[in-house]
N, C-alpha and C positions, 0 to 999 in steps of 0.2 A: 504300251500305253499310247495310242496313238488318239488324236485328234481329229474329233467328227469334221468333214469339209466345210458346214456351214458356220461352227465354232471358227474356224480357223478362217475364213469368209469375214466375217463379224471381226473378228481380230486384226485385219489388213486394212479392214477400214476403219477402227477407229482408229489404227495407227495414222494413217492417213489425214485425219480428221485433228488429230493431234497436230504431226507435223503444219497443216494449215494453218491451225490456233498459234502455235509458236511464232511461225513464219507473220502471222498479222501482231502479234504483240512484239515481236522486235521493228519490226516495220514503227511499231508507233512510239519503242521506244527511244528510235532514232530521230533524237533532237535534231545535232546538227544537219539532217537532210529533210526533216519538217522542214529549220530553220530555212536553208536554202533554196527549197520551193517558194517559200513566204517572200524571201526576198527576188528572186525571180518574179512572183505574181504584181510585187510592188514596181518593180523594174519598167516594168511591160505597161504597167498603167500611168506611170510616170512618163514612159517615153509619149500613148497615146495623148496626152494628156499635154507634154510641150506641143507635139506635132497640130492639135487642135488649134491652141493659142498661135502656134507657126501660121499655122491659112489663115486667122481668123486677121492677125495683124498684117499679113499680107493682100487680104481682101481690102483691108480698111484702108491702108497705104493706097491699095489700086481707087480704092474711091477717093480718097484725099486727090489725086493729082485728076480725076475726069468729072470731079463733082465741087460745085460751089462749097466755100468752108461749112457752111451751117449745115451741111449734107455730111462734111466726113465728120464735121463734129457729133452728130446724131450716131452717125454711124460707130463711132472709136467710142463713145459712151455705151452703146447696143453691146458692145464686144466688150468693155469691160464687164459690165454687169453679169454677161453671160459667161463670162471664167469664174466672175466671185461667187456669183450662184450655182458654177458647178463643181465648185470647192470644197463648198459646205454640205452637197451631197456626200 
């Protein structure tokens, strides 16, 4: 009883096609390494996100000390606004 080639062809790959399917369904049923991509992706945006407000209040400091008060105050109001409105993004 032997097995025509292209039967046997057809049988390799859907084994194949199988092993794939399993291999993405454990992938997805792996919470804890979702979990830890999720928190890596938060990480990363959190640090963007200090380092932003970093320059923005070191810009405003540089204008405070080469610019009349009413300048760094326009300016340190500009920089607030633009964190709190990029928060609520």
């Amino acid at each position: 009883m032997s097995i025509e080639p292209e039967l046997r062809a057809e049988i390799e790959r859907t084994r194949a096609e199988l092993g794939e399917t399993v291999e993405a369904l454990a992938a997805k049923a792996d919470l804890r390494a979702r979990l830890q991509d999720s928190v890596a992706d938060v990480r990363a945006r959190l640090r963007d996100s200090a380092t932003d407000v970093w320059t923005r209040l070191r810009d405003s400091a540089a204008v405070r000390r080469a610019a009349p008060p009413a300048v760094a105050a326009v300016a340190l109001a500009t920089g607030i606004v633009l964190v709190v409105r990029g928060r609520r993004r």
